[in-house]
N, C-alpha and C positions, 0 to 999 in steps of 0.2 A: 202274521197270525193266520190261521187255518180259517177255512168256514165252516158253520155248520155241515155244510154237506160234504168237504173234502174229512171234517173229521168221523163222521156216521160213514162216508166209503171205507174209511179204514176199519173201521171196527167189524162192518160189513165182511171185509175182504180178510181178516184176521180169523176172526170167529166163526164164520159161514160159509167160506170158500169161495166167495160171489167175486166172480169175475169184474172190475174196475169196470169195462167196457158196456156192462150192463146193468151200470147204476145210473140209468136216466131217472128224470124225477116222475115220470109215468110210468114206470116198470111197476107193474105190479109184486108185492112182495112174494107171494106166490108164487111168483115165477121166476124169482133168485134163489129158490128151495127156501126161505123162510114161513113156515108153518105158525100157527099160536104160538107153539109152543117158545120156539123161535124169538118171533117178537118178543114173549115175555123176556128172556135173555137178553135179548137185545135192549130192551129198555133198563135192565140192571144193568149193563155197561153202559150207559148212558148215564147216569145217575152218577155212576162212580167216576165216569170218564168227564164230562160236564159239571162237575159238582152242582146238581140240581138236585131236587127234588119231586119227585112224581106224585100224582093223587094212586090214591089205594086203587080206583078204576078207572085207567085211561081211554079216550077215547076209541074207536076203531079206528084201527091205520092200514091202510089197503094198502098203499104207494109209498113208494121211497120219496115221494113228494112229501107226502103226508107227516113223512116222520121226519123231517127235516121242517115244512113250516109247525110242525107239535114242538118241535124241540126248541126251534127259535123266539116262541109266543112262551113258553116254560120260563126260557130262560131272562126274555123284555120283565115279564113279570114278575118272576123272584129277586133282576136289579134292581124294578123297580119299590121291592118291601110286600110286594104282596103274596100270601102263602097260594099255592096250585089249588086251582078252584075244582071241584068233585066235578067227573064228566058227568056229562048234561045225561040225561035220561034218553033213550032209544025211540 
């Protein structure tokens, strides 16, 4: 079975052209050309690709870390019954 982060490099590398090589979990998104914009896409693959569920407004995700341990804490949580909790306030 895939990991979270070998299956977010694919999608990564599918949808946004982002080079394998510089998907460290410190790369900033930013600087794999993923913009907002971006991310929001990237989180609707996710959703559909993971069959999870996102809160209406997810946290900030600077790092390919970031969205990798958001996706992994998403997904502990909807196995284990509980609905995605609304991100935290700013």
């Amino acid at each position: 079975m895939d990991t979270t982060q070998e299956r977010l490099s694919a999608l990564l590398t599918r949808d946004h052209q982002v080079q394998a090589d510089q998907l460290t979990l410190d790369a900033p998104l930013e600087s794999l050309g993923v913009d907002s914009l971006g991310t929001v896409e990237l989180l609707w693959s996710v959703e559909e690709t993971f069959k999870i569920q996102l809160p209406h407004d997810p946290p900030a995700l600077v790092t390919f870390g970031d969205v990798v341990r958001y996706v992994d804490d998403l997904i502990a949580q909807q196995q284990a019954g509980h609905p995605p909790a609304p991100a935290a306030a700013p």
